[in-house]
C-alpha positions as CSV (number, residue, x, y, z in Angstrom):
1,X,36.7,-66.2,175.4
2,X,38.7,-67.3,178.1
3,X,41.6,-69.5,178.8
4,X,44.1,-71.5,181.2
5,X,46.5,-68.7,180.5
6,X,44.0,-66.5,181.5
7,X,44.9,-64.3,185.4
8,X,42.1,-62.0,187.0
9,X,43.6,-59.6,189.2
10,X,41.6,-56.9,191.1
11,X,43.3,-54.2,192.7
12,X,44.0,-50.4,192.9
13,X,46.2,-49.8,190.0
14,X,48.5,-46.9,188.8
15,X,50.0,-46.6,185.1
16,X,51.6,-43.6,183.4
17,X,50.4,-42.8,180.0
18,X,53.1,-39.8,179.7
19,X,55.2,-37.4,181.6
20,X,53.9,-36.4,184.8
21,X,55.0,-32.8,184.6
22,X,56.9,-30.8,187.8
23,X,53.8,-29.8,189.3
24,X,52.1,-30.7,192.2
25,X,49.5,-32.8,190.9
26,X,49.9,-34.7,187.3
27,X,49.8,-32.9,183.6
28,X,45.7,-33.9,182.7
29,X,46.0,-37.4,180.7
30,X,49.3,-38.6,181.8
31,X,47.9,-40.7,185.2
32,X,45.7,-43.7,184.5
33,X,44.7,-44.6,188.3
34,X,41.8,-47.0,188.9
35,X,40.6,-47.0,192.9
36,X,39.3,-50.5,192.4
37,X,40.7,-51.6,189.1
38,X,41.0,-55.2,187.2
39,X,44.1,-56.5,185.6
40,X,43.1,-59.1,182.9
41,X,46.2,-60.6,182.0
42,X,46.0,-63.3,179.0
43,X,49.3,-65.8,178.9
44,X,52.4,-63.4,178.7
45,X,50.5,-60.3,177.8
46,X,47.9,-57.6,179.4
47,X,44.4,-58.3,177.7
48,X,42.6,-55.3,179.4
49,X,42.3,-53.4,182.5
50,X,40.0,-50.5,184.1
51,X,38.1,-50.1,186.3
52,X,36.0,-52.8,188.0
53,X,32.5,-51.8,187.4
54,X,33.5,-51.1,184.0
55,X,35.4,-54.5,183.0
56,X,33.4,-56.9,185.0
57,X,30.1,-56.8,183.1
58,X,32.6,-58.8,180.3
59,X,33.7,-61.4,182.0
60,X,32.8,-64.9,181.6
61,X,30.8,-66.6,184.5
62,X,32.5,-68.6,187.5
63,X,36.3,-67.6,187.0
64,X,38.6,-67.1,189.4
65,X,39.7,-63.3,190.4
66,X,42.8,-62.8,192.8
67,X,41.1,-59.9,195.6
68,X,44.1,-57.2,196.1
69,X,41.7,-54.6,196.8
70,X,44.0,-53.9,200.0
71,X,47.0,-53.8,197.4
72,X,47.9,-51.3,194.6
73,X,49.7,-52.6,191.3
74,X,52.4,-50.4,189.2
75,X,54.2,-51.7,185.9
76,X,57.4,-53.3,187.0
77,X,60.1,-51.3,188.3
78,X,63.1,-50.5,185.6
79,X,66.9,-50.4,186.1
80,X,69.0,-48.8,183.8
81,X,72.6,-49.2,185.2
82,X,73.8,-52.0,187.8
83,X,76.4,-54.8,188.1
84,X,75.3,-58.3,189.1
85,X,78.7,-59.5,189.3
86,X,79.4,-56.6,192.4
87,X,76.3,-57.9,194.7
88,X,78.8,-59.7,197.3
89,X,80.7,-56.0,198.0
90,X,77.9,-53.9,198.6
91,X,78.5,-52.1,201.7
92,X,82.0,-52.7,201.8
93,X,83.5,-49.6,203.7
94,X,83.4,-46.7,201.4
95,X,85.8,-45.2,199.6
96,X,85.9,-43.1,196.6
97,X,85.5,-44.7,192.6
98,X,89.2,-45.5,191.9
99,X,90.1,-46.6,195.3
100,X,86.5,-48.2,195.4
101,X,87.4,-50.1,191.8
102,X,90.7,-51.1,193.3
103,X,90.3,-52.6,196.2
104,X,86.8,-53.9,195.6
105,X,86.0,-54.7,192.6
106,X,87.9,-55.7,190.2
107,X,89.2,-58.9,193.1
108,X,85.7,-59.3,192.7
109,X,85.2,-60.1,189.4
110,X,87.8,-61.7,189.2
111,X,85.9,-65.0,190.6
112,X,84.4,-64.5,188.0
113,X,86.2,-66.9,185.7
114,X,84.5,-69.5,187.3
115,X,81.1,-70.3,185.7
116,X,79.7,-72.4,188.7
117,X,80.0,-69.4,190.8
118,X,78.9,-66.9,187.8
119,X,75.5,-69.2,188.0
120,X,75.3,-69.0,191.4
121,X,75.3,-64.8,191.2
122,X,73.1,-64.7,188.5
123,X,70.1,-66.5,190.1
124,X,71.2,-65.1,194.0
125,X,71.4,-61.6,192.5
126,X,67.6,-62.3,190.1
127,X,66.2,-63.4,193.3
128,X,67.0,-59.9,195.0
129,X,66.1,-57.7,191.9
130,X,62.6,-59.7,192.4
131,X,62.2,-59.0,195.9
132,X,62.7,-55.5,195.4
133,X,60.2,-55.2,192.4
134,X,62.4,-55.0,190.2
135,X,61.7,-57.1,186.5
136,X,63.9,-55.3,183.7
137,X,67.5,-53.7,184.3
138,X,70.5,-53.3,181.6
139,X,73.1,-55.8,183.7
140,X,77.3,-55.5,183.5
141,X,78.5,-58.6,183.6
142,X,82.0,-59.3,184.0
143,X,85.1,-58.7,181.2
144,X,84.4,-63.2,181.2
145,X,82.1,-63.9,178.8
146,X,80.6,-66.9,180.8
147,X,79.7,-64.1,183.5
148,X,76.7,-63.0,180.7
149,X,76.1,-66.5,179.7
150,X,75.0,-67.8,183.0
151,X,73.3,-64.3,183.7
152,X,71.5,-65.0,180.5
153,X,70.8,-68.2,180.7
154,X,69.2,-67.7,184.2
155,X,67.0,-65.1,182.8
156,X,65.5,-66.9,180.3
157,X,65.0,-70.1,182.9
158,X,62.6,-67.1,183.9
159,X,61.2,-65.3,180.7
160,X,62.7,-62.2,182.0
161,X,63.2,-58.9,180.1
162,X,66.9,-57.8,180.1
163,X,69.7,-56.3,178.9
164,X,73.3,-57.3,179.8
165,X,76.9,-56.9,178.2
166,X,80.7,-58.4,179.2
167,X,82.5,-55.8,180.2
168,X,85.4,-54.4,177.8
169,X,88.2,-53.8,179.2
170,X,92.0,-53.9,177.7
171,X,94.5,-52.2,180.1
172,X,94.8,-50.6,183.1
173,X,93.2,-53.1,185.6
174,X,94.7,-56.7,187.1
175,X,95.7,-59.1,184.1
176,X,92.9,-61.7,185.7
177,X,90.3,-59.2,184.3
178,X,91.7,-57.7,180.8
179,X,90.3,-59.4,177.3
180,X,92.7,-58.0,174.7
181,X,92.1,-59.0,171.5
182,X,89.4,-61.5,172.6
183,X,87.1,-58.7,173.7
184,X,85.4,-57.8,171.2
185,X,85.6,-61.7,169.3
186,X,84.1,-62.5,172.2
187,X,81.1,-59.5,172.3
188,X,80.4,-60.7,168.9
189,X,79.9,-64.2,169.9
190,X,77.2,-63.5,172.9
191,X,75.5,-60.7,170.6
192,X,74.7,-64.1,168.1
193,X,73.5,-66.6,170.9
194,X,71.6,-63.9,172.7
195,X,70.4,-60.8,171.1
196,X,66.9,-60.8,170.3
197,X,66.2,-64.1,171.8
198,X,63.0,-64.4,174.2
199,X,62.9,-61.0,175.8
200,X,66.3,-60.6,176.3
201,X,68.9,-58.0,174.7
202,X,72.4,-57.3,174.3
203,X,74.1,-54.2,175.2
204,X,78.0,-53.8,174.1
205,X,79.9,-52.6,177.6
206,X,83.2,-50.9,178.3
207,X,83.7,-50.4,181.3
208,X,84.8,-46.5,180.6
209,X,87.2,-45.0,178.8
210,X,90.4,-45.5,180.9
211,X,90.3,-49.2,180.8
212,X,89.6,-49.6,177.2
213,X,92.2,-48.5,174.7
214,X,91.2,-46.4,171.5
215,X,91.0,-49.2,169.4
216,X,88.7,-51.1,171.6
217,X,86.5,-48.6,171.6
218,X,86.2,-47.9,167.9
219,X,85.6,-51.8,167.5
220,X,82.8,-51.4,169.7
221,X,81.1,-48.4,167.7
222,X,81.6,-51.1,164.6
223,X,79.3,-53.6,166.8
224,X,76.4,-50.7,167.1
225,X,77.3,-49.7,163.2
226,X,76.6,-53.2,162.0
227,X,72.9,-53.6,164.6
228,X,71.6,-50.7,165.7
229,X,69.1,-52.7,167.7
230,X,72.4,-52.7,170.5
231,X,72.6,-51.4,173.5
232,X,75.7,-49.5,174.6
233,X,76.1,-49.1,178.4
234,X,79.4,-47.5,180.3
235,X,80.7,-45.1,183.1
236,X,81.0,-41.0,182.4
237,X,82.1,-38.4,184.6
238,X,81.0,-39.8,187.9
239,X,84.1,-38.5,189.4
240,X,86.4,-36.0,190.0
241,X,89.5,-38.0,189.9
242,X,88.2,-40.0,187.2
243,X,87.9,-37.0,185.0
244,X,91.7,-35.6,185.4
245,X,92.6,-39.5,184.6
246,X,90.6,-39.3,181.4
247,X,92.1,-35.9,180.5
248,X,95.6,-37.4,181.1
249,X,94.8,-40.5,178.6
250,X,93.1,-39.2,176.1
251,X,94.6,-35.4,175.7
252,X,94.0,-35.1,172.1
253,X,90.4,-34.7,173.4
254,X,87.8,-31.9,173.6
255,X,86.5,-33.5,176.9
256,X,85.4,-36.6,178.2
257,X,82.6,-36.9,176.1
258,X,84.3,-36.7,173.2
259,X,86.1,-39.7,173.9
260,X,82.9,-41.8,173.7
261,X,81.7,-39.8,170.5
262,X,85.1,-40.2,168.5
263,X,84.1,-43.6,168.8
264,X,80.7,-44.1,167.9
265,X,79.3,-45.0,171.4
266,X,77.0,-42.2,171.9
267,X,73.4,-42.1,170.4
268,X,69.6,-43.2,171.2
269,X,70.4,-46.3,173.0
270,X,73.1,-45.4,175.0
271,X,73.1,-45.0,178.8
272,X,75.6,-43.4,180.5
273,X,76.0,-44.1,184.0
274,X,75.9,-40.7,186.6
275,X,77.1,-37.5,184.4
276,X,77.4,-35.5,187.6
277,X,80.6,-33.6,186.3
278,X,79.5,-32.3,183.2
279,X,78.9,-29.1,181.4
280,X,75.9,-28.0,179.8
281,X,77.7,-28.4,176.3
282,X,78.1,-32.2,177.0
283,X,74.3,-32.3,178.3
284,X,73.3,-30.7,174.8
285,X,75.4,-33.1,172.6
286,X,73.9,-35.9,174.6
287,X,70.0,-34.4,174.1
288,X,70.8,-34.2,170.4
289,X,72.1,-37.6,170.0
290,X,69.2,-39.3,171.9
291,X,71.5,-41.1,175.0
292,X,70.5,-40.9,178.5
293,X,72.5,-40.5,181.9
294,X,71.4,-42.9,184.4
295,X,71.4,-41.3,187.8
296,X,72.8,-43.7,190.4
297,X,71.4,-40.9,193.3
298,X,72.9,-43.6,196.6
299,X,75.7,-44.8,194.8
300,X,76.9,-41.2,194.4
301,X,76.7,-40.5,197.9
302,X,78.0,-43.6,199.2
303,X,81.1,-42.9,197.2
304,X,80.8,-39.2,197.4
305,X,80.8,-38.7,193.5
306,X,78.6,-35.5,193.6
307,X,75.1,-34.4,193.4
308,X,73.2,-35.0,190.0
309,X,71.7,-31.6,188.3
310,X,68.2,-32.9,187.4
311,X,67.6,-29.2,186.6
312,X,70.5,-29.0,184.0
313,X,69.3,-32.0,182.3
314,X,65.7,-31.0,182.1
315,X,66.8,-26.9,180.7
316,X,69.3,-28.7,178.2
317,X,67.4,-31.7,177.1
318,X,69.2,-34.4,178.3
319,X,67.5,-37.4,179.0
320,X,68.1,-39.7,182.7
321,X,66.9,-42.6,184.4
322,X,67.0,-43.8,187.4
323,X,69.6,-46.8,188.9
324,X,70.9,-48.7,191.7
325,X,74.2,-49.3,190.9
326,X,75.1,-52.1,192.8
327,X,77.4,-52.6,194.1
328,X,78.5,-49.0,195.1
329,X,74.6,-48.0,195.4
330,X,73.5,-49.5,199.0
331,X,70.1,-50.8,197.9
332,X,68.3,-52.8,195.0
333,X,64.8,-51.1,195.6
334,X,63.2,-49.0,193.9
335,X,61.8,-47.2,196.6
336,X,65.4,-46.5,198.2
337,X,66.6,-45.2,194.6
338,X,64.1,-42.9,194.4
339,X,64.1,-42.0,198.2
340,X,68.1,-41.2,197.3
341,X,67.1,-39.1,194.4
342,X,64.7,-37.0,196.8
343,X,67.8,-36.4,199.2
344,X,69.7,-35.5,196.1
345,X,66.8,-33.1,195.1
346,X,66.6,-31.2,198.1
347,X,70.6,-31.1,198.3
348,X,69.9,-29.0,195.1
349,X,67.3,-27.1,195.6
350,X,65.4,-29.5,193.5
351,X,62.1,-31.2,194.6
352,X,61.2,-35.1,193.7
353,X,57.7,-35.1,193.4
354,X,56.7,-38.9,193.9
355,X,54.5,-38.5,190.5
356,X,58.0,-37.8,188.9
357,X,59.6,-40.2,190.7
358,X,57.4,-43.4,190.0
359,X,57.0,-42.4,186.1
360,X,61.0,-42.7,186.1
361,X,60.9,-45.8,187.4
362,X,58.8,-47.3,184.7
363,X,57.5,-45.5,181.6
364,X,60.6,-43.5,181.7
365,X,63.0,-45.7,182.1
366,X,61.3,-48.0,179.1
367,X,61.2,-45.1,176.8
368,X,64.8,-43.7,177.3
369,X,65.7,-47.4,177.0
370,X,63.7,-48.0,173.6
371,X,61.2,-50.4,175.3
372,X,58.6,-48.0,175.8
373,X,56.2,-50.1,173.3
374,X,56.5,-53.5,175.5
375,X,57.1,-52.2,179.3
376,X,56.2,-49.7,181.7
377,X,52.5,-49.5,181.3
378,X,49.9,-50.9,182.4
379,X,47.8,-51.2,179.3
380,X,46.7,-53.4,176.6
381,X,48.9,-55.7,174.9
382,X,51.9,-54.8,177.3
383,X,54.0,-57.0,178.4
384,X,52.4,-58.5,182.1
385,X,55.5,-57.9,184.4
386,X,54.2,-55.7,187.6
387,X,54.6,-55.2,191.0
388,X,51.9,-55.8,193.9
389,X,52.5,-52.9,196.6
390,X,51.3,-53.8,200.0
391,X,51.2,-50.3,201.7
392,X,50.5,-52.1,205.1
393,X,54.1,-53.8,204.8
394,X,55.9,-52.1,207.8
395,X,53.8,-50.6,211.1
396,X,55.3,-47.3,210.3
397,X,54.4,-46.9,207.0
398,X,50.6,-48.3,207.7
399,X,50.2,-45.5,210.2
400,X,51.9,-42.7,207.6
401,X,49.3,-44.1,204.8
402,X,46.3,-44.0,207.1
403,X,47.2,-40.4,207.6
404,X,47.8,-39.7,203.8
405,X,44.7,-37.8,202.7
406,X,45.6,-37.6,198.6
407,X,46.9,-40.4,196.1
408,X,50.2,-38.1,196.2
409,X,50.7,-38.5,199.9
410,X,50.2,-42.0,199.7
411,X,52.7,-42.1,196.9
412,X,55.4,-40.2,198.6
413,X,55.5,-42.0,201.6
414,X,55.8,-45.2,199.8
415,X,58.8,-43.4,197.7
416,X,60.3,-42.2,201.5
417,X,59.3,-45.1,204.0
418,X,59.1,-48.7,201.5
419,X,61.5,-51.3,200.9
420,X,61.5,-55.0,199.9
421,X,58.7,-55.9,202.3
422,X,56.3,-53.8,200.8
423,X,56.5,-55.9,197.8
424,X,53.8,-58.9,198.1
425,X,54.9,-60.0,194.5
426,X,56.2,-59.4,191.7
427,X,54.9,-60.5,188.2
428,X,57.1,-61.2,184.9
429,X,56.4,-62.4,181.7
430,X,52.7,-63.3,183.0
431,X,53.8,-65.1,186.2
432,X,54.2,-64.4,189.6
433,X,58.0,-64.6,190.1
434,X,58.3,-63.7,193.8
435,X,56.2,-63.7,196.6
436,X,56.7,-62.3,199.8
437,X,57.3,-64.8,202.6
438,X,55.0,-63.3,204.9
């Protein structure tokens, strides 16, 4: 039976069931690909989906099917570390993390006291994430707490899935920006009005360790003690500089990751933003308590941080995701992250395949970020936020795809050679949330 929430979509379509694998072509089960595929999306939710000839013999007479056979449809692209509050300063002249923090953005956030311009972000930077295929991302706010109410409140204008925090941050930065004793009063407060309400999460948020001091950090290991349902999102070893500061404030400590773990900030739902200065004794505590690194592959070269080891992480354990980092990373796509991670890769020694790279981006990022069971899959009873992929977009990227003989070549030069115009819509919560102008 049919209804008015009921959508038809037919399209080529492209879903990952598990890890890929490094090989050239996808470990047998974990690619569900249908050539000519339909999307049967009822209200919020995915109903069913397969392939055409298969579903169309059970559907009811005289509906109404949206024709994307020129398109191809992938769950919703994931974002594991980025700051809304930092979209006006990306691509301001580069310098390294401190300077970059310095002179950028913590004048930035700043303005952020203001609420009427905190609204104004929220929506101008939820407009961008949409254009870029983007529908889920774990979100720094600002060390205000309006900053996450107005980034909240816009998203659930929307029926988005997210997860944002307000920043923690008690010392060492401008007065403007430090919460003191409010901080975590103040966490506590936005965790009530907003954890667990529509599809939208909280996730606790110091900024890293040298701006919080000890005690701000143990109070924020109580807030994931008392709901482990939190998020925890901050910055570790993305720096050289950064590390020796660390090592100078805290030199009671084993290393920088002990910091976090004295504290209670580091198990299965934590994401630690770029890790590219670790040992592999860090990676393995990390694998054994669950928590991820989120590698940030164009924000670490715009700043010159370092390469990421995906090689390390994979022979230790260690979980990662994929980010953009804005607003050190220099693009809200998708496609550009993972066309930075490729760079990164072969910096390394260390291929991207695109079958890796596209399974990061959705079902990889869910699972490392505990959402596997409602995004990043196009199946049955999943939540319906997607992306349709025109691969005729750009003249230069029409010709490559014409000359792309395999699924995998048309993949990769989507992960090399697409941006925000190859994304004809994107879908969240059921509805089409952005359509391309043209």
């Amino acid at each position: 039976m049919t209804s008015s929430t009921d959508t038809f979509i037919r399209a080529e379509l492209i879903s990952f069931a598990h890890d890929p694998g490094e090989g050239n072509t996808p470990c047998p089960g974990s690619l569900e690909h249908y050539a000519d595929g339909l999307l049967w999306l009822k209200g919020q939710h995915i109903h069913a989906v397969g392939h055409f000839y298969e579903v169309a013999p059970s559907l009811p007479e005289n509906i109404s099917i949206l024709d994307y056979r020129d398109k191809l449809i992938m769950p919703g692209f994931i974002d594991t570390h980025v700051h809304y509050v930092q979209l006006d300063i990306v691509a301001s002249y580069g310098r390294q993390l401190l300077d970059w923090l310095n002179d950028y953005t913590f004048p930035e956030e700043c303005r952020f006291a203001n609420h009427a311009h905190a609204e104004a972000l929220s929506n101008a930077f939820i407009d961008e994430m949409l254009r870029a295929g983007t529908t889920t991302a774990q979100v720094f706010g600002s060390s205000h707490p309006g900053s996450v109410d107005a980034f909240f409140t816009a998203c659930q204008k929307r029926d988005l899935r997210m997860i944002a925090g307000k920043v923690l941050m008690d010392r060492n930065a401008p007065d403007a920006l430090l919460d003191g004793a409010s901080g975590i009063a103040d966490s506590e407060r936005l965790i009530e009005d907003w954890h667990g309400k529509g599809r939208l999460g909280y996730s606790v948020t110091p900024r890293f360790a040298p701006t919080s001091t000890k005690a701000q950090m143990d109070a924020a290991g109580a807030l994931l003690r008392n709901d482990p349902t939190l998020w925890l999102q901050t910055h570790l070893a993305e720096n050289s500089g950064e590390l020796d500061w660390v090592a100078e404030l805290f030199p009671g400590s084993q290393d920088y990751l002990s910091v976090y773990e004295k504290a209670g900030l580091v198990g299965p739902r934590s994401t630690f933003a770029h890790g590219i200065h670790l040992d592999n004794g860090m990676r393995r505590r990390l694998a054994e308590r669950g928590a991820n690194i989120a590698f940030c592959p164009s924000s670490n070269l715009f700043l010159g941080s370092g390469l990421f080891d995906r090689e390390a992480a994979k022979e230790t354990g260690m979980a990662f995701t994929y980010a953009t980092d804005i607003g050190a990373g220099t693009d809200l796509s998708g496609f550009g992250t993972l066309k930075s991670a490729y760079q990164v890769g072969q910096l390394r020694g260390q291929p991207l395949t695109a079958w890796q790279g596209f399974y990061g981006l959705t079902h990889g990022n869910a699972k490392a970020l505990s959402l596997d069971s409602h995004i990043g899959q196009l199946a049955p009873s999943y939540e319906a936020d997607f992306v349709v992929i025109d691969p005729q977009a750009t003249s230069l990227l029409s010709r490559r795809i014409k000359h792309s003989t395999t699924l995998g070549e048309r993949l990769f030069a989507l992960m090399m050679l697409a941006d925000d115009r190859a994304i004809y819509e994107t879908w969240a919560g059921g509805q089409c949330q952005h359509r391309r102008d043209s």
